[in-house]
N, C-alpha and C positions, 0 to 999 in steps of 0.2 A: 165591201163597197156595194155601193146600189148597182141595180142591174143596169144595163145598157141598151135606152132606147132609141129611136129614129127619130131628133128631133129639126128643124128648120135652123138653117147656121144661124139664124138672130135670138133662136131661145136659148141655143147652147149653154150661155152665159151664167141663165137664170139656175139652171141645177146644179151649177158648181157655186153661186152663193151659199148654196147647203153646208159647204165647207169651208167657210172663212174662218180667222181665228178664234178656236175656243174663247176667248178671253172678251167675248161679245156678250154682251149684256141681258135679259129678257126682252128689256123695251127693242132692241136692234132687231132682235131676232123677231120680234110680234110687226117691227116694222117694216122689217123681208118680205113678211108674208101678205102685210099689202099692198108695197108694191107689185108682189107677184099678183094679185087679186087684178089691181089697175090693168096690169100687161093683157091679164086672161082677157078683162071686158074688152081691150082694144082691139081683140081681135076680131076679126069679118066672120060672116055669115058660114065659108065653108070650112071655116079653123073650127068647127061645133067639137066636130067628132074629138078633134087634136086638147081642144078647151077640156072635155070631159075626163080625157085621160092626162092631164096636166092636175085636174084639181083633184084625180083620185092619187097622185103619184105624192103631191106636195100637199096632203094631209098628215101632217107628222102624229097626230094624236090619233089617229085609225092604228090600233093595235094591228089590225090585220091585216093593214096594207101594209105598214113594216113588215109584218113577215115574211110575206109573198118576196121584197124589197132587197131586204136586208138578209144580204149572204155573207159577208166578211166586212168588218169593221175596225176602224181605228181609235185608240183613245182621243183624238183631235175631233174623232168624226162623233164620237160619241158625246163627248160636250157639246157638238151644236145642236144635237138631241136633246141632250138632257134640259138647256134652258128653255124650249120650246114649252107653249101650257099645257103639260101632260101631266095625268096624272099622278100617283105615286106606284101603284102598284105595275104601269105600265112603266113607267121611270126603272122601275128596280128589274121588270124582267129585260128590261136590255142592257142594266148594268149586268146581271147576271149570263145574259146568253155572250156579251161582248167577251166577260171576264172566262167560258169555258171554251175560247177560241184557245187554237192550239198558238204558238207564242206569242200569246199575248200577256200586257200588263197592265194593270191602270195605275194611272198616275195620280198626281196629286191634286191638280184641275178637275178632274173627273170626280174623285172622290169630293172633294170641297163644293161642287155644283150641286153633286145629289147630296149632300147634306145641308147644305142653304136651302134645296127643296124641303127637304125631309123638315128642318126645323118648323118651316114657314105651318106646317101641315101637323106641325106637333107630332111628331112620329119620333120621340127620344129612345125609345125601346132599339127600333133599328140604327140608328145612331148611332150608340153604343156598340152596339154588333158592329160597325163600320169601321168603328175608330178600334175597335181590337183587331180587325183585319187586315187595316193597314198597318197593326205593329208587327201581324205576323206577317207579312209582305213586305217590313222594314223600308217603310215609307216614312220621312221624316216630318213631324208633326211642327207647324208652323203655326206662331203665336197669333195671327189673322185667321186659322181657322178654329183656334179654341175661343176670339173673343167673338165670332161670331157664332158661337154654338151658344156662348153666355149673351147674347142679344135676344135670342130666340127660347133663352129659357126664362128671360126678363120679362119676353112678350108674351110668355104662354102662362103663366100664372094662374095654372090651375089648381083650384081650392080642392087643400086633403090630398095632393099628391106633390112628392119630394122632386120640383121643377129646378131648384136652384144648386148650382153644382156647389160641391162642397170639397173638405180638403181631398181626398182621396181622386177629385175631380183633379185637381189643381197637380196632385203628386205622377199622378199619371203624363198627364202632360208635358212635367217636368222632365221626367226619365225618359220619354222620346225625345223630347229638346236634346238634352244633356248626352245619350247616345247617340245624336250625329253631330257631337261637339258644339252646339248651336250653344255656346253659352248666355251669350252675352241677350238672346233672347228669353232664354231662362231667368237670367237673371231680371229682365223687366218684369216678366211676369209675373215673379215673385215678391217684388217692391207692389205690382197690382194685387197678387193674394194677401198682403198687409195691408194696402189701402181698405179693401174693400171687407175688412175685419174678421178674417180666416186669422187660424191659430197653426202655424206650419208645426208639424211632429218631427219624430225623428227622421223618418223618411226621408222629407223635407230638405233638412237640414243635410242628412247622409247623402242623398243624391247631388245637391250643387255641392257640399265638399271638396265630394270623389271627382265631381268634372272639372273643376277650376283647380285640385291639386295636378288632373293627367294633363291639364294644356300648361301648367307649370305656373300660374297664379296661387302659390304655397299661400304669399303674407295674406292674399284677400281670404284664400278657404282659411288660413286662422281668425282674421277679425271676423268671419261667419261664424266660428265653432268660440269665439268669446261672446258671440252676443245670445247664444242657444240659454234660456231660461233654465234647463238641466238638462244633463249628459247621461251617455251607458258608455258599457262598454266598446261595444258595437261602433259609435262613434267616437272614442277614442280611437279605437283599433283603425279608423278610417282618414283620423290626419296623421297618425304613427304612423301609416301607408303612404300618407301624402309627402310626408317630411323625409322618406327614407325612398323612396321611390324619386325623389328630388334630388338626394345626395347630401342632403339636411339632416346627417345624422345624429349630431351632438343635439339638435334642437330633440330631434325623438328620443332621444332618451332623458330629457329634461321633463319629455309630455311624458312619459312611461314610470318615473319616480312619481308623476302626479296623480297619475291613472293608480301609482301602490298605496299612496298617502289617503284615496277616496274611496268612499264607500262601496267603490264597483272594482275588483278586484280581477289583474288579468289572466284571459285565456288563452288557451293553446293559440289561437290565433295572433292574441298581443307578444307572444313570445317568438312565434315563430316571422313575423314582421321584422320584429329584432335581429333575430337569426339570421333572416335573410341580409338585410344591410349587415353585417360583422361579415358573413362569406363573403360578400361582394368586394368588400373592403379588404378579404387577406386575414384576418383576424380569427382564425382560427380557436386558437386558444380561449378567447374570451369566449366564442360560438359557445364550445363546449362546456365554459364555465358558464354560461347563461343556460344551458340543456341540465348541469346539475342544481342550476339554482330554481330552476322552473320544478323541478321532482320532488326538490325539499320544501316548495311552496303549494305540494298537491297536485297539480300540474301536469298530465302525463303527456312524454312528448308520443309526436304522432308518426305518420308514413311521411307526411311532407318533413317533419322535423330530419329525420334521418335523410332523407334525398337531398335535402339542401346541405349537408355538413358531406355524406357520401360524394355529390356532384363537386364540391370545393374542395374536399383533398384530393380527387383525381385531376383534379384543373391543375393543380397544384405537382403535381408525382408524387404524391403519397398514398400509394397503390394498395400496402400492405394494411396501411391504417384504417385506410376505404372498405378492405376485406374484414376487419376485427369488427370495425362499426356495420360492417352488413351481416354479419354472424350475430352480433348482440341484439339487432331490431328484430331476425327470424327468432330468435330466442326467444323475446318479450311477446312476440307476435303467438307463439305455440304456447303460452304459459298463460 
């Protein structure tokens, strides 16, 4: 917070406008500042002294009277900094001194303000560095702040440099959507990366699957995985997860004789998918019939393969069969 000075109860007022809601605009915030201007000039002849430490206190773009100022700060307080017209490089050192306060966090506001700056000033290099830092701060990435990161790359149109985001843009995005369940936002987004003549990959394609199979929209992530121009494996193995991870088993093994009849032939992982729906289900016997079918198709089962047949015959009381099957994996294992 700012320090704490002596002022007259009628100005009080004036320094706590500093902190009205982040969600205050440029223009509000440039028009704080002259009403504060107005107030200063009304004052009488012996307010000089009071006038001259008012305009040095509510110079927000004085890097160095912040500092003197600014002892502990809040992400609320921080955005009414940040819209203020300062710089960038002074913008970023109080994003940084804010962010190496002991608990503190920034939010979402914050980071969206300094990158509205940051575009406006063409600064995509730190941008980038931004938007990786909020994923490793697992801050959820909102379709308002990727179309206005793509406004600002629309605006800057600099000739001989790669201004315009592309799919790897789009995928990105996608996967912080998609990891805080934000589907249905993803999903706009991605009827906009079709508009706007992006070719989605597998990525693409493999990320909304996997979201819209875990919130349990199976039929939409299959009419997704029927419209994909070509498949792998990989996403195979990602609606065989979707449909067995749903309790759609008979559908996954319908998709799993397709995935044998096609040129991408399954892995330890498409089997062990399988695997896991048969244990859950009790079905022991086929488990294992599907572990010596995967062996005589090349296929070597793995440590998860044996933990999941292990973990289900002890579910089960079959103690002794659990022991033979963990004597036969250390075996394969030393061999």
């Amino acid at each position: 917070m700012f320090r704490s000075f002596r002022l007259p109860p009628s100005r009080g007022k004036l320094a706590w406008s500093l902190f009205e809601p982040a969600c205050c605009s440029l223009c509000t915030a440039a028009s704080e500042k002259v009403n504060v201007v107005g107030t200063l000039l009304g004052m009488n002849e012996s307010d000089t002294e009071k006038e001259t430490e008012w305009e040095r206190l509510l110079k927000p773009f004085d890097l160095e009277e912040l500092r003197k100022s600014l002892t502990g700060i809040s992400p609320y307080q921080l955005c009414k900094l940040l819209v203020l017209p300062i710089d960038v490089p002074m913008s970023m050192e109080l994003f940084e001194r804010a962010g190496a306060q002991k608990n503190y966090s920034h939010t979402f506001d914050v980071y969206c303000i300094l990158i509205d700056k940051l575009g406006a000033a063409k600064e995509f290099k730190i941008i980038d560095r931004l938007l990786l830092q909020m994923k490793e701060e697992q801050i959820a990435f909102r379709e308002s702040l990727f179309l206005m990161i793509m406004k600002h790359y629309g605006r800057a149109s600099l000739p001989g440099q790669a201004t315009r985001p592309d799919v790897r843009t789009f995928n990105d995005i996608l996967g912080g959507l998609c990891k805080f369940n934000r589907i249905h936002e993803a999903a706009k987004l991605f009827d906009r990366m079709l508009l706007r003549g992006f070719t989605p990959d597998g990525f693409t394609y493999g990320v909304l699957i996997h979201a819209l199979c875990k919130v349990g929209k199976v039929d939409e992530a299959r009419a997704l995985w029927d419209k994909m121009p070509s498949s792998d494996v990989v996403l195979f193995n990602t609606m065989l997860s979707g449909y067995v991870m749903n309790g759609r088993f008979d559908e996954a093994k319908s998709l799993f004789c397709c995935l044998l009849d096609s040129p991408y032939k399954p892995d330890v992982f498409s089997y062990n998918i399988l695997i896991y729906g048969l244990c859950k289900k009790g079905h022991l016997h086929s488990a294992r019939d599907l572990v010596n079918e995967m062996e005589d198709n090349g296929c070597k089962p793995n440590v998860v393969t044996y933990t999941m047949l292990i973990d289900a015959l002890c579910k089960l009381g079959y103690l002794n069969e659990a022991n033979c099957l963990l004597t036969e994996m250390t075996g394969r294992e030393s061999t």
